[in-house]
KOLSEMAR-371361 format. One line per 8 residues: number of its first residue (from 1); their letters; for each residue x, y, z of C-alpha. Coordinates in steps of 0.02 Angstrom, whole numbers. Layout:
BEGIN
NUM) A) X Y Z ~ ...
END
This chain:
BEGIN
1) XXXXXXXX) -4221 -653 -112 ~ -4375 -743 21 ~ -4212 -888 -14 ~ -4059 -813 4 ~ -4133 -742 184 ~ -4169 -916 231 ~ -4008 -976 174 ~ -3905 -855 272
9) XXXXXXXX) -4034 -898 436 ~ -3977 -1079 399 ~ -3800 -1038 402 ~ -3810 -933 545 ~ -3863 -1057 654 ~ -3760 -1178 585 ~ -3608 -1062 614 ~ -3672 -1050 800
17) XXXXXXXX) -3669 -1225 818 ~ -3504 -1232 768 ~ -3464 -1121 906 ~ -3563 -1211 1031 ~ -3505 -1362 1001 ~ -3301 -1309 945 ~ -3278 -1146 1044 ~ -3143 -1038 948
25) XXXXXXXX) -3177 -1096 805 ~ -3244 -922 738 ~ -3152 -806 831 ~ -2967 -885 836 ~ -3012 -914 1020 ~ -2923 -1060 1120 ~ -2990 -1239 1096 ~ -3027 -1239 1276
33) XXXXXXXX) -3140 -1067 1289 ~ -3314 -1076 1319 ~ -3465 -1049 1223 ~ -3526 -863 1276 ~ -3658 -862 1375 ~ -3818 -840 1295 ~ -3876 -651 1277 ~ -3711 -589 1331
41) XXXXXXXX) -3598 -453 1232 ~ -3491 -606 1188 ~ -3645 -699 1133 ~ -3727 -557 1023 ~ -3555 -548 945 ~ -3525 -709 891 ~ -3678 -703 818 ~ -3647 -550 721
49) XXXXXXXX) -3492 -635 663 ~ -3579 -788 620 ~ -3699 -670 516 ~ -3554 -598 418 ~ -3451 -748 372 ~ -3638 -785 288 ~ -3642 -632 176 ~ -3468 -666 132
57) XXXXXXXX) -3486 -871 96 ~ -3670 -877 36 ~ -3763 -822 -112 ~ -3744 -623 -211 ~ -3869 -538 -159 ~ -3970 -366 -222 ~ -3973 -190 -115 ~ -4111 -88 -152
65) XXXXXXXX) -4049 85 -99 ~ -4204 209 -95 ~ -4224 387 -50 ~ -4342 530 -4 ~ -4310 654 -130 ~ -4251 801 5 ~ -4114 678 55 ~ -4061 618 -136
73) XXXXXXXX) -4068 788 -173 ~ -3921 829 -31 ~ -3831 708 -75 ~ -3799 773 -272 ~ -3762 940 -189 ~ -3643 869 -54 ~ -3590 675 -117 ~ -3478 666 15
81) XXXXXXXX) -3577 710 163 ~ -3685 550 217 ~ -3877 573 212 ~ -4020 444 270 ~ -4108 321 140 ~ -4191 155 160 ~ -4099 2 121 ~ -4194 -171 63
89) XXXXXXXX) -4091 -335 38 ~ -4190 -489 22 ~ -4335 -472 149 ~ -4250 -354 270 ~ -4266 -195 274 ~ -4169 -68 360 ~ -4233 126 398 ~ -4122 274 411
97) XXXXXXXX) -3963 211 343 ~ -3824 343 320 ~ -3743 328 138 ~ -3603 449 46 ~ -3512 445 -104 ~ -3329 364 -93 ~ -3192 341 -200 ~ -3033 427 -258
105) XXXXXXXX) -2973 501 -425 ~ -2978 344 -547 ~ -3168 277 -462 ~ -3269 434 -397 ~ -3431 440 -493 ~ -3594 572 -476 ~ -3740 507 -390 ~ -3833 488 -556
113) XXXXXXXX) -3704 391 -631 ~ -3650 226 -547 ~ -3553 281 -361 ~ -3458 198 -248 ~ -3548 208 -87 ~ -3524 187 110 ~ -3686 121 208 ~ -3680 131 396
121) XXXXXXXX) -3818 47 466 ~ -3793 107 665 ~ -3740 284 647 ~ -3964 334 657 ~ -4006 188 756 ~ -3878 107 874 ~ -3872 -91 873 ~ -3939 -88 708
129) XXXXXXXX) -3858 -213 591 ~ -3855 -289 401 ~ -3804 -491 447 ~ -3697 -409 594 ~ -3611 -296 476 ~ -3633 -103 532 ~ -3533 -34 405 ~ -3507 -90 229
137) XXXXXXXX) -3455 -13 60 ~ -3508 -39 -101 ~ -3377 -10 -249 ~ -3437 13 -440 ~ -3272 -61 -481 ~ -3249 52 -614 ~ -3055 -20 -615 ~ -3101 -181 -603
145) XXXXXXXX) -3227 -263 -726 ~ -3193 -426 -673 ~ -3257 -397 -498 ~ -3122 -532 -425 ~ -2967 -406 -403 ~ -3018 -372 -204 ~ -3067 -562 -152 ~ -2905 -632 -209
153) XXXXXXXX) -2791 -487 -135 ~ -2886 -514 37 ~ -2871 -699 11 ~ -2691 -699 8 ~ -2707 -581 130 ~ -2768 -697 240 ~ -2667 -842 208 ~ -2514 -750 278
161) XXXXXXXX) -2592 -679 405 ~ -2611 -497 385 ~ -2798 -419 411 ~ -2889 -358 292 ~ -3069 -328 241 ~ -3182 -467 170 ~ -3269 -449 1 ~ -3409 -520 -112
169) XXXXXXXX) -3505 -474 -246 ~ -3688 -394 -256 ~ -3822 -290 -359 ~ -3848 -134 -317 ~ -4018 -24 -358 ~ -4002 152 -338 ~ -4173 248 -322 ~ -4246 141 -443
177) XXXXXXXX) -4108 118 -569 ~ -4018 -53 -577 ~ -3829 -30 -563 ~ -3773 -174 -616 ~ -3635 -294 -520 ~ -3548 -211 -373 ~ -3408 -264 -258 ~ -3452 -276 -58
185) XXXXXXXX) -3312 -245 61 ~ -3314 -222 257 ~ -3296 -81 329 ~ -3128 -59 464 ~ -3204 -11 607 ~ -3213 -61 799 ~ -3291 -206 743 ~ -3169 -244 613
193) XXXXXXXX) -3013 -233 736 ~ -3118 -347 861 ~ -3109 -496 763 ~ -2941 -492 709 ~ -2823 -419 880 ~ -2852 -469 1065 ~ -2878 -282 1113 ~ -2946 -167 969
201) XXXXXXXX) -2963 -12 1087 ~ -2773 57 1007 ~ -2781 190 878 ~ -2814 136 694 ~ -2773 262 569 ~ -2829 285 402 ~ -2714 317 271 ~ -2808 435 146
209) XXXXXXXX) -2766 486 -30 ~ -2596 479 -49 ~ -2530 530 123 ~ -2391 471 243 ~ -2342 429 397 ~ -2241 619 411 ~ -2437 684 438 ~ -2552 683 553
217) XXXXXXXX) -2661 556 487 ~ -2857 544 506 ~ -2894 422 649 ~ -3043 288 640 ~ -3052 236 810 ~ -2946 216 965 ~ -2970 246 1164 ~ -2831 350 1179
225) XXXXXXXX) -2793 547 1162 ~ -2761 610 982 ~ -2598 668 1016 ~ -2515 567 869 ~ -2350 506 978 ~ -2368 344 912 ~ -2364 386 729 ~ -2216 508 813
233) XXXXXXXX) -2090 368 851 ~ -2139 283 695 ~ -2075 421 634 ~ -1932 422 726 ~ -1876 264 717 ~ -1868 274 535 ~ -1795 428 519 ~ -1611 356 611
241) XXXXXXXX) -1465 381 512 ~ -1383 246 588 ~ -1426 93 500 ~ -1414 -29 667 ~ -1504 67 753 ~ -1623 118 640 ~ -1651 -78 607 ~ -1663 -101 805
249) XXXXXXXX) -1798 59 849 ~ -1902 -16 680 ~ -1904 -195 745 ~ -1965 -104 919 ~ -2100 10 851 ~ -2163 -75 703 ~ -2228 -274 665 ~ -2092 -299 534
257) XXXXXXXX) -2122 -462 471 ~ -2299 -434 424 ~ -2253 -272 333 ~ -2118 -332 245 ~ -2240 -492 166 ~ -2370 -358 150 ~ -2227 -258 31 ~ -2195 -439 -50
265) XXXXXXXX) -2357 -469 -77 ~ -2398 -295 -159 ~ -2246 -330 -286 ~ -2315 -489 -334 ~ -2473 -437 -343 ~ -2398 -294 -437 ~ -2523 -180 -328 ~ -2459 -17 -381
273) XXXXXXXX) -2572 91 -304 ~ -2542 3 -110 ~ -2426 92 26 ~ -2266 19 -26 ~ -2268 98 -204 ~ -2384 233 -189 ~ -2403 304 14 ~ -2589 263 -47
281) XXXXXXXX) -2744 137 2 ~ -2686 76 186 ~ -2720 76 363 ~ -2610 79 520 ~ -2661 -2 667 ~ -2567 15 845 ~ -2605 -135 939 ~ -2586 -88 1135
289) XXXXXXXX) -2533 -284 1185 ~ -2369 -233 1085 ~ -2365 -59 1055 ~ -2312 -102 861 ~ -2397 -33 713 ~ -2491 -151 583 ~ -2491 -96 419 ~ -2634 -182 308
297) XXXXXXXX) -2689 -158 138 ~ -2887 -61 88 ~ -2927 -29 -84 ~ -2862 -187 -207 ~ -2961 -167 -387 ~ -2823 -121 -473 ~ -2704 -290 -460 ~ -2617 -379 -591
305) XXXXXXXX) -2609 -229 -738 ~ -2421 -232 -780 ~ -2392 -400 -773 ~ -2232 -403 -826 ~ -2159 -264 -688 ~ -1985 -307 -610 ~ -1997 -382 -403 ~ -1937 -210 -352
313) XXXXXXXX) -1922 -147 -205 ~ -2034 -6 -117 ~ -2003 148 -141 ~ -2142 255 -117 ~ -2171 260 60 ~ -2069 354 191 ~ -2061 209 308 ~ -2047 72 131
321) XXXXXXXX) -1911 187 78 ~ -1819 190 265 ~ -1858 34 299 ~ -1769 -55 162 ~ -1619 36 161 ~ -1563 -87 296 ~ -1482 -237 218 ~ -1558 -357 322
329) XXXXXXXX) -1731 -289 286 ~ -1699 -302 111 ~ -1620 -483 83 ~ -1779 -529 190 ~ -1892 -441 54 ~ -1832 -550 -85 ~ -1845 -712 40 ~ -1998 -687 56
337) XXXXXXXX) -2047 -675 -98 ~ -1974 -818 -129 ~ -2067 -891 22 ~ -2235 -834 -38 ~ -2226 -916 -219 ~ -2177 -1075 -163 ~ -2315 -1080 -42 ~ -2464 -927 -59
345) XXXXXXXX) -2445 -868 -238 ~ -2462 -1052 -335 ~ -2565 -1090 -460 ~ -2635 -1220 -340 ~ -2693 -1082 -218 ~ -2767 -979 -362 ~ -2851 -1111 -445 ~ -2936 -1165 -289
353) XXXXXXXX) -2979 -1009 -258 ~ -3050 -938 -437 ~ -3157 -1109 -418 ~ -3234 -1071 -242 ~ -3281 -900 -302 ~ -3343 -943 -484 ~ -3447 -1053 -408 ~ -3562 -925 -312
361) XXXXXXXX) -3501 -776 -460 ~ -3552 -886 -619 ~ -3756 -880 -601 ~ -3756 -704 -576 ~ -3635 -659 -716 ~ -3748 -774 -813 ~ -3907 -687 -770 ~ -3853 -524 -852
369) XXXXXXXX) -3912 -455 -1014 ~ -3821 -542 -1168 ~ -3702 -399 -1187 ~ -3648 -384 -1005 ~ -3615 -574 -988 ~ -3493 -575 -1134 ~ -3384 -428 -1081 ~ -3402 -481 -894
377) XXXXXXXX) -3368 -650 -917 ~ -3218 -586 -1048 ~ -3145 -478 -902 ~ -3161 -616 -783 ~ -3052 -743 -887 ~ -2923 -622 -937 ~ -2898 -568 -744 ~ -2875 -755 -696
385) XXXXXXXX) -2753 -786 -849 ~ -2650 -638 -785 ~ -2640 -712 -621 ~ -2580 -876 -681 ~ -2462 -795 -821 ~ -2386 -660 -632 ~ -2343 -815 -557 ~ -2212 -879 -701
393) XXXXXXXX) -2166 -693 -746 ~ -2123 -660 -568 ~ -2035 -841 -527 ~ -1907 -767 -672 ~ -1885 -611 -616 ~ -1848 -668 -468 ~ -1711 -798 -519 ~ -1645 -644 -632
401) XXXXXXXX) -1622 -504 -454 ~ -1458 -485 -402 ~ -1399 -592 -249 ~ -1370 -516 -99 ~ -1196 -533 -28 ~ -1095 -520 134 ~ -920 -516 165 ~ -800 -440 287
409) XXXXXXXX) -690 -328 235 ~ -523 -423 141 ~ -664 -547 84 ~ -665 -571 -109 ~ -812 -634 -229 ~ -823 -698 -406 ~ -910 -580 -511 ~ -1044 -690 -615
417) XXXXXXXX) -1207 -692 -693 ~ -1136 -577 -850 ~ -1289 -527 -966 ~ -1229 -462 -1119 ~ -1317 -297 -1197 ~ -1310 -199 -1376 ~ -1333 -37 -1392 ~ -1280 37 -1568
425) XXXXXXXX) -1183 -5 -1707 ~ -1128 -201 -1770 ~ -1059 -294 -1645 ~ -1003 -490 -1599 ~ -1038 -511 -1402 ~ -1019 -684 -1332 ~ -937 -785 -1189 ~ -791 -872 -1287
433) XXXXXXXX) -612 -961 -1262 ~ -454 -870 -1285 ~ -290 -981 -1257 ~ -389 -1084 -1159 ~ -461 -944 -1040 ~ -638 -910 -1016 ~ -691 -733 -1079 ~ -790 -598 -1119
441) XXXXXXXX) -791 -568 -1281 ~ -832 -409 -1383 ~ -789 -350 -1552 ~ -834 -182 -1657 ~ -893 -230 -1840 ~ -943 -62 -1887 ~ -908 101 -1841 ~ -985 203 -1696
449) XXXXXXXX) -1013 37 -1614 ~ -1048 12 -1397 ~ -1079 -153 -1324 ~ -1064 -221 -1137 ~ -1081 -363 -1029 ~ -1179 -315 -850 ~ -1189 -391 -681 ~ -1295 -342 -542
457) XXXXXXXX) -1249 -366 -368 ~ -1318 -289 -231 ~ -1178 -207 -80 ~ -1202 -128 91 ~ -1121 18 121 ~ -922 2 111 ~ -779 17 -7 ~ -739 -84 -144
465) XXXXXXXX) -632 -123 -294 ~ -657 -224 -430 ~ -505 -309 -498 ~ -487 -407 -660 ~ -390 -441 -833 ~ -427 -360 -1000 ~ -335 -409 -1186 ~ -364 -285 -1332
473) XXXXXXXX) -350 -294 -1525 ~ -354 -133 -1648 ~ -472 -54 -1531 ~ -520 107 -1616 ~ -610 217 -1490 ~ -766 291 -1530 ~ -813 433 -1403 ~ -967 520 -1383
481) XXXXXXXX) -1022 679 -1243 ~ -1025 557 -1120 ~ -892 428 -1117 ~ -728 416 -1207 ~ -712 282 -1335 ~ -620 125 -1303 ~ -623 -19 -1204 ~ -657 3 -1006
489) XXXXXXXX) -723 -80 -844 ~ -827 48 -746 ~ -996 50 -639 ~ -1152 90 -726 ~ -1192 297 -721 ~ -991 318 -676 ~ -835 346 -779 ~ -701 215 -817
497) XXXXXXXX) -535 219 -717 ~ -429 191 -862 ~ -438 157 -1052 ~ -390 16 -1162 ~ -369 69 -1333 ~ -240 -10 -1488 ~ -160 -175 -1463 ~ -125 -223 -1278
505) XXXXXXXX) -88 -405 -1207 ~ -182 -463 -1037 ~ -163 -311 -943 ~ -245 -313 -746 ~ -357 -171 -703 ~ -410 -125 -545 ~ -572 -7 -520 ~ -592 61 -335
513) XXXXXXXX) -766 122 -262 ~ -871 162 -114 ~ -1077 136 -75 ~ -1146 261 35 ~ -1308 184 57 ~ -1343 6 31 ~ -1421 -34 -155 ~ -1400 -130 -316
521) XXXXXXXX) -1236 -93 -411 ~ -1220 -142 -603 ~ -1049 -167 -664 ~ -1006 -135 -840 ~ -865 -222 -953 ~ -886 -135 -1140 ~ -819 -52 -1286 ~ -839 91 -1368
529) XXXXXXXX) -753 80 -1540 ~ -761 107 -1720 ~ -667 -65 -1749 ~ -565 -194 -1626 ~ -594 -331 -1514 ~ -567 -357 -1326 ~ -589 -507 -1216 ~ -625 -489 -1007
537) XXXXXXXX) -552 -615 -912 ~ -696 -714 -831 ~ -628 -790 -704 ~ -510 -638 -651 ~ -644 -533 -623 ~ -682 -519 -443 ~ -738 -404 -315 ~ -664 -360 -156
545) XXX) -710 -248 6 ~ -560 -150 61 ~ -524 -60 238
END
């Protein structure tokens, strides 16, 4: 440990030099700026920064967490409410730290188990700090045995530019019992908001356990009175029925680019338990410079589980849910995707990064008992095989989402991109020629038989109709409680407009209807027979917006 103290005192002076000599270079400060003055706020700052890009970059170190037994003995009774214990990392040692239990439903553990835990170093003795760090967590990453699941979210974090806590690794000790591998995060704090907005004196709320933006939510810091008018017109804004303005008051109270990547990101990343998806693990900072909210992500061991889950879009948060109603908002959610696995989500940037942090993960994982190592070092390969396996899953899911489309009204499009799907019974379903015409082809081999072809296409609000051509042979219908048998053109979850049943040359069909609120629309050409064939003419089938 006598090392890894040295180490981090090397690299802290290193990372001052940098600053000396390329001022900026730490803080995102402008080429030109110039070194703080030595002693300063500024100065004491950078080198608390300095300190902490060393806990993050250097070696995994242990925390020795020790208590008096009146104050271990408070904290079984309360876990939540913070009590004082000593805290020994390397050759430093820190007196009168406060430390509490954390963690939600799926990670909350007793204190004679293995718990998550929050250390503030300054809260007993002001200025006092672990390698510039006053606050810090340490998660048992119950949900994430691989220990990588929060370093790659906040690395991709960071690549696109939305803030979010560091993380590492370390041991913990807890009053004498070795707890194994830990993750370390940051704290958000002052200091947090300090390095990563030109003002951080705005108030930063704290999203909690599955609460929204429609409550008062707990705030973390900010100058200003707790009157919650911010959060207010937040509110507001996305509470506008009007979709234009709505779009307008959201652009004005909220940074929307970052939080729709943020929303991309968390689809990708298939982080099911973030804001978009769940109202859950966030924070919302009001920067005063701009008076728009920043929405950034807290609490990432849970990434990557269903692999395979559609690029869908939010829908668990009010302001998600508001939000992308707007069709503009939307079409921009699925560019950006689009964006972000060309360029952020490769398996370039991953396997850069899985290398960088194997590198300083490896000897630890390999100093563990026999047993440990092997399911460690199993839970580490699958997580980074998942990752790979997202990217390729998500690139064809999202080749397979419906394009958006725009037209005014009298404007027609070609309905394409047919998937054909059984459900019950025998059937033949193909694309095939008849006289020379493209079709859609579908014929009932057995009795009690339903088959379709589907498109998905995705339509503001407006009305519609669908036109096309349909040809029948001995269709004999087949209905059941729901639909009536036959062969039909209608929208998925809706009825058909009319019914093709017997013998019937190319007949036109024309299906009129109206979206209330923009979304994804699947069209349905099918059957429903106990024997028969009909064919959908491909290239008549078209959609058209209507006055």
């Amino acid at each position: 440990m006598a090392v890894m103290a040295r180490w981090i005192r090397t690299l802290t002076l290193l990372l001052l030099l940098l600053w000396a000599t390329h001022p900026g270079s730490l803080s995102g400060a402008s080429p030109g700026a110039k070194a703080p003055k030595p002693g300063s706020r500024k100065a004491r700052q950078a080198a608390d920064d300095a300190a902490a890009a060393a806990v993050f970059t250097g070696p995994i170190q242990r925390f020795a967490i020790t208590f008096v037994p009146a104050e271990l003995n408070k904290l079984r009774d309360n876990p939540r409410s913070p009590v004082s214990c000593s805290v020994t990392v390397g050759t430093q040692r820190f007196e009168k730290v406060l430390v509490h239990v954390k963690g939600s439903a799926g990670s909350t553990r007793s204190v004679d188990d293995n718990p998550a835990l929050t250390l503030n170093f300054d809260k007993l003795v002001p200025g006092q700090r672990f390698n510039g760090l006053d606050k810090i967590h340490l998660n048992n990453s119950v949900q994430d045995p691989s220990l990588l699941s929060e370093q790659l979210g906040r690395h991709l974090y960071e690549k696109v530019g939305i803030p979010t806590a560091r993380a590492t690794q370390a041991l913990v000790t807890f009053d004498g019992r070795d707890l194994g591998p830990y993750v370390l995060k940051e704290g958000y704090n002052r200091n947090f908001l300090r390095r990563h907005y030109p003002d951080p004196t705005g108030n930063f709320y704290d999203g909690g356990f599955i609460r929204d933006i429609d409550q008062d939510l707990d705030r973390d810091s900010g100058d200003g009175p707790l009157d919650y008018k911010d959060l207010q017109k937040l509110r507001d804004a996305a509470s506008l029925g009007d979709l234009r303005r709505r779009e307008t008051a959201l652009l004005a109270i909220l940074d929307v680019d970052r939080f729709i990547t943020e929303c991309a990101l968390q689809a990708l990343l298939v982080d099911w338990d973030g804001y978009g998806h769940n109202r859950n693990n966030y924070r919302i900072y009001f920067e005063p410079r701009t008076g728009k909210a920043v929405f950034q992500p807290h609490g990432m061991d849970q990434l990557l589980g269903n692999i395979g889950k559609d690029l869908e879009l939010p829908g668990g948060g009010l302001l998600a849910r508001q939000l992308f109603d707007v069709p503009a908002f939307r079409d921009r959610f699925y560019a950006e995707i689009d964006r972000l696995l060309k360029g952020v989500f490769t398996a370039e940037v991953l396997d850069a990064h899985f290398k960088q942090v194997g590198a300083r993960l490896n000897p630890m994982i390999q100093a563990l008992p026999q047993d440990q190592r092997e399911w460690r070092s199993e839970a580490i390969h699958a997580f980074q095989d998942r990752a790979f396996r997202r990217i390729e899953i998500a690139k064809a899911r999202l080749e397979s989402q419906p394009k958006p489309i725009r037209f005014e009204v009298g404007g027609v499009t070609a309905l394409a991109r047919w998937q054909p799907r059984y459900q019950r019974g025998q059937v033949k379903i193909e694309t095939a020629k008849l006289d020379g015409i493209d079709t859609l082809y579908i014929q009932a081999q057995a009795p009690d038989s339903v088959a379709s072809f589907r498109a998905m296409i995705r339509l503001p609000i407006g009305k519609y109709e669908v036109r096309g051509r349909l040809r029948t042979r001995g269709i004999q219908p087949a209905p059941d409680q729901r639909y009536p048998g036959g062969a039909a053109f209608r929208l998925s979850g809706g009825d058909h407009v009319r019914l093709f049943t017997g013998d019937t040359g190319w007949t036109e069909f024309v299906h009129p209807f109206q979206i209330h609120d923009p979304r994804d629309i699947e069209m349905v050409a099918e059957i429903r027979a106990h024997a028969g064939e009909a064919w959908f003419d491909l290239k008549s089938l078209q959609l058209k917006m209507v006055p």
